[in-house]
RODO-2510 file (C-alpha; in nm, 4 decimals, decimal comma):
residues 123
     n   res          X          Y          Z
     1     x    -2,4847    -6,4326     3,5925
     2     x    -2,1414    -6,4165     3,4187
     3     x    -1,9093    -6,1267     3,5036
     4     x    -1,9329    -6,0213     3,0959
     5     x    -2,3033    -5,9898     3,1478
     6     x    -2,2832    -5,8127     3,4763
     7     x    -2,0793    -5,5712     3,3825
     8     x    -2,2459    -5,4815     3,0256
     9     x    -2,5768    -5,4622     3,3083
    10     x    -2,3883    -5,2097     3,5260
    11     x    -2,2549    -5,0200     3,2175
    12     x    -2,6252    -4,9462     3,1096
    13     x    -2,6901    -4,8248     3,4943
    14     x    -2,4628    -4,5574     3,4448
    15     x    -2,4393    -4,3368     3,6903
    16     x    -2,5249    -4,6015     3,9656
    17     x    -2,1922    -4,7878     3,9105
    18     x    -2,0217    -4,9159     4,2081
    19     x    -1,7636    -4,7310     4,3770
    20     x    -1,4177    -4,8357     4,3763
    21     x    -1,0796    -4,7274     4,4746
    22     x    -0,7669    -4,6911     4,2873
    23     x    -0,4172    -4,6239     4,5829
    24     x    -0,0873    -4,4207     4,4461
    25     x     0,1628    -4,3391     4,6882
    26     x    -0,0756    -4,3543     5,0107
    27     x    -0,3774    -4,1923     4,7970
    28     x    -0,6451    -4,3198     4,7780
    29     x    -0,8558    -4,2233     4,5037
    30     x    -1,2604    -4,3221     4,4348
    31     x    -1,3591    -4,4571     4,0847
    32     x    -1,6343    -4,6245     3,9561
    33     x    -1,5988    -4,9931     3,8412
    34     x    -1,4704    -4,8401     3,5342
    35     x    -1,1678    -4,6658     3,7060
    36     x    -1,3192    -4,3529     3,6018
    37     x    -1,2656    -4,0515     3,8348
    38     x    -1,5770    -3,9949     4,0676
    39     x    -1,5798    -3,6765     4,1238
    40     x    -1,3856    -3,3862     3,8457
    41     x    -1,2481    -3,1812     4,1630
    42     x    -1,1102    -3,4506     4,3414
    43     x    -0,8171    -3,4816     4,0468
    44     x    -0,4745    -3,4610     4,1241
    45     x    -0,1528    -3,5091     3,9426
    46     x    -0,0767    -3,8292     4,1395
    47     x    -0,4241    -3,9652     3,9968
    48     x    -0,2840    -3,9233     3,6544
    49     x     0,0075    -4,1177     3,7248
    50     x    -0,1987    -4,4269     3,8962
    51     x    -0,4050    -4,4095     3,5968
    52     x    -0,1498    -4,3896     3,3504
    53     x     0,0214    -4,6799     3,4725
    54     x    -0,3109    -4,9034     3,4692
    55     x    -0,3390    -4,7818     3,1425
    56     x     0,0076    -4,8979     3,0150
    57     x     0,1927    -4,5674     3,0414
    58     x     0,5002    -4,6169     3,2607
    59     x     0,5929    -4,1963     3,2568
    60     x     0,3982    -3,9273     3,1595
    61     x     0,5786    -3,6885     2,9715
    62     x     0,5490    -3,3134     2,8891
    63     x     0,3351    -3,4153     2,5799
    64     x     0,1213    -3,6290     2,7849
    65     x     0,0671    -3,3367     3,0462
    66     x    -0,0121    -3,1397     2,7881
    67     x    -0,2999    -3,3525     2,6439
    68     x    -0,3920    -3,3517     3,0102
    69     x    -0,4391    -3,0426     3,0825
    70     x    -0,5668    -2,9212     2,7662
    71     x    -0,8907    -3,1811     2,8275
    72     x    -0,9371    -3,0658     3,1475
    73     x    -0,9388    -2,7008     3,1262
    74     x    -1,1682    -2,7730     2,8020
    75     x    -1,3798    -3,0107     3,0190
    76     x    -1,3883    -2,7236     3,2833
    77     x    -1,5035    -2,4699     3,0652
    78     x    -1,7371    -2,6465     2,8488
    79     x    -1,8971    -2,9526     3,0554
    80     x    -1,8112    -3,2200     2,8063
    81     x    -1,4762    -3,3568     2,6417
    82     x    -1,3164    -3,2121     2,3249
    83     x    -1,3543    -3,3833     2,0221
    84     x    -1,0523    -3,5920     1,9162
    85     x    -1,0358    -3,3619     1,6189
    86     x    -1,0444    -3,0011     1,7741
    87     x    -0,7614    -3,1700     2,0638
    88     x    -0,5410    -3,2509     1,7117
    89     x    -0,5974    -2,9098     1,5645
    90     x    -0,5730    -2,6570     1,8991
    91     x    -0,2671    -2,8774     2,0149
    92     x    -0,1110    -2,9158     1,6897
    93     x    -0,0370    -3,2621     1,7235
    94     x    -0,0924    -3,5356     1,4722
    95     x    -0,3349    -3,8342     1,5204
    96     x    -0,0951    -4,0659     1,5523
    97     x     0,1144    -3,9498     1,7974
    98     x    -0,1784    -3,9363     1,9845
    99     x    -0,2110    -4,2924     1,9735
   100     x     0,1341    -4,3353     2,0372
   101     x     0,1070    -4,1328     2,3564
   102     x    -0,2070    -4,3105     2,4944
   103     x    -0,1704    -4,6713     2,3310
   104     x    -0,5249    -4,8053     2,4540
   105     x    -0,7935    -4,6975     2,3635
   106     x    -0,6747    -4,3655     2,2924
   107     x    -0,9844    -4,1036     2,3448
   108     x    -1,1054    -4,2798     2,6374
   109     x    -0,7897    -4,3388     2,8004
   110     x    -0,7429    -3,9414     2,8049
   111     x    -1,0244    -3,8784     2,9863
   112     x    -1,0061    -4,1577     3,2450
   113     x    -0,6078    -4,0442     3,3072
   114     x    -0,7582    -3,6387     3,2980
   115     x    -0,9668    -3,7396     3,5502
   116     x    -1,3144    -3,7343     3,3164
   117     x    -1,6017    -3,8685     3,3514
   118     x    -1,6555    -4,1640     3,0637
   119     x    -1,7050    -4,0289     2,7062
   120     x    -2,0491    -4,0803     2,5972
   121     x    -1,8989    -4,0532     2,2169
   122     x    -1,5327    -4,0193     2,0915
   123     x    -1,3801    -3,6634     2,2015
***
């Protein structure tokens, strides 16, 4: 079996993804294959920055922070990820400079850097 078609396999398992580790200044962190955070409480601020940087994101600034923490406080309260939309309006920050901020991917890149579970849709 191809890697391609093992991994599309494993992405329809869901929650029974293999574990993984991601390491940030003597951290260690468990992910799924994905990179996505394990476990919500298990976040810090040092996962971020590992994440960011496997994302393409060599600093995070005060903008990215607070994207950050506005996801997780929304994921905290609500169980699920705010829609891309409602992040624009209660932040008051433009689509693209969203993008700009988190280059890849943009809506899932928040949550795997917040420390999110995978999207299911876009936030």
């Amino acid at each position: 079996m191809d890697f391609l078609r093992s991994r599309h396999i494993l992405n329809l398992i869901g929650e029974g993804l293999p574990m993984s580790s991601v390491s940030y200044k003597d951290k260690q962190f468990e992910v799924n294959i994905e990179g996505y955070l394990k476990t919500f409480d298990s976040w810090t601020a040092e996962f971020s920055q590992a994440m960011a940087k496997e994302e393409g994101i060599e600093d995070l600034t005060d903008e990215h922070w607070l994207i950050i923490e506005y996801v997780r406080n929304y994921y905290a309260k609500h169980g699920i990820a705010p829609m891309i939309l409602k992040l624009q309006r209660d932040l008051k920050i433009s689509i693209w400079r969203i993008h700009e901020l988190f280059p890849t991917t943009s809506e899932r890149a928040i949550c795997k850097i917040a420390g999110l579970p995978k999207p299911t849709g876009c936030i």
